[in-house]
C-alpha positions as CSV (number, residue, x, y, z in Angstrom):
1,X,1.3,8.2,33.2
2,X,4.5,8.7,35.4
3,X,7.6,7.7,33.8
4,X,7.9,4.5,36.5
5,X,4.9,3.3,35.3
6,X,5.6,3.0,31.7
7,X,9.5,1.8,32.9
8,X,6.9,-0.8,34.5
9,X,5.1,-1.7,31.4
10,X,8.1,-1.9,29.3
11,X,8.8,-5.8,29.8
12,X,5.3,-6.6,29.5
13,X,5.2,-4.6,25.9
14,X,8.4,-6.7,24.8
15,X,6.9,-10.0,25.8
16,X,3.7,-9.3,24.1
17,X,6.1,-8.3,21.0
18,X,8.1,-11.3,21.5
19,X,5.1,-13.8,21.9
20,X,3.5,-11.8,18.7
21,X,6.9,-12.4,16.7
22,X,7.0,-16.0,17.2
23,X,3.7,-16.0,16.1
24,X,3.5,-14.4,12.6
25,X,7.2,-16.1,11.9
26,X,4.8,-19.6,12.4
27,X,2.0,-18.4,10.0
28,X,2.2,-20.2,7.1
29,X,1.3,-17.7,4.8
30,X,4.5,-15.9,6.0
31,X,6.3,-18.8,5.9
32,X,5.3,-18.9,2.2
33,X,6.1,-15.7,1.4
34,X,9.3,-16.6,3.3
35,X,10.0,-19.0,1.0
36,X,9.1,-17.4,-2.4
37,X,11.2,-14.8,-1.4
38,X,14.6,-16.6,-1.1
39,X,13.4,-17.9,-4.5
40,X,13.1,-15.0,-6.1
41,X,16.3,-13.7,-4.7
42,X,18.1,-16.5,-6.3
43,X,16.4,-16.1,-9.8
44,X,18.2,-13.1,-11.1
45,X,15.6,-12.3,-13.6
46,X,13.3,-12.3,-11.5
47,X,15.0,-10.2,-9.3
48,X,15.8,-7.5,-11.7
49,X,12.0,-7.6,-13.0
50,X,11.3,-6.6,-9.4
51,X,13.9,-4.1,-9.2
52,X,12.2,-2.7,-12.1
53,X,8.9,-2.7,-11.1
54,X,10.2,-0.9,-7.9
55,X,11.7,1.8,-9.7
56,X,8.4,2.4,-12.0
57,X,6.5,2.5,-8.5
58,X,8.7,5.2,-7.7
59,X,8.5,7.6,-10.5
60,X,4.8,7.0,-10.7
61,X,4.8,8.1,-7.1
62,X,6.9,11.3,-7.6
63,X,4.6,12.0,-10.9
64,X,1.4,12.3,-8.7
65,X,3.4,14.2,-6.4
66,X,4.2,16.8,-8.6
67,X,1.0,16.9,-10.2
68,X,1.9,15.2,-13.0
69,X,-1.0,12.8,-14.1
70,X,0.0,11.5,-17.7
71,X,3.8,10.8,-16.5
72,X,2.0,8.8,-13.6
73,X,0.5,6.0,-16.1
């Protein structure tokens, strides 16, 4: 494809993105999630519980990368 014809399809693609946007921001399961979130974010024990999960997620990640089963449970 020449370099006009995807210069050509560019607006199309960002209408189709915008159109797709608008609709996932009025699921309401996103909305919910939406919602729960800015919860969460306010409850600060919450917040560091997921902070903490996050950073468990990422050692047991580095431990199977490494090869390192038993670290990874």
């Amino acid at each position: 494809m020449t370099e006009e014809k995807m210069l050509a399809l560019e607006p199309a693609i960002v209408a189709e993105l915008d159109r797709l946007t608008t609709l996932i921001q009025a699921n309401q399961t996103v909305q919910r999630f939406q919602a729960i979130e800015q919860t969460v974010k306010q409850h600060p024990e919450i917040a560091q519980l997921q902070t903490d999960i996050e950073a468990a997620q990422k050692e047991a990640v580095q431990a199977v990368h490494y090869n390192k089963p038993n670290a990874a449970r």
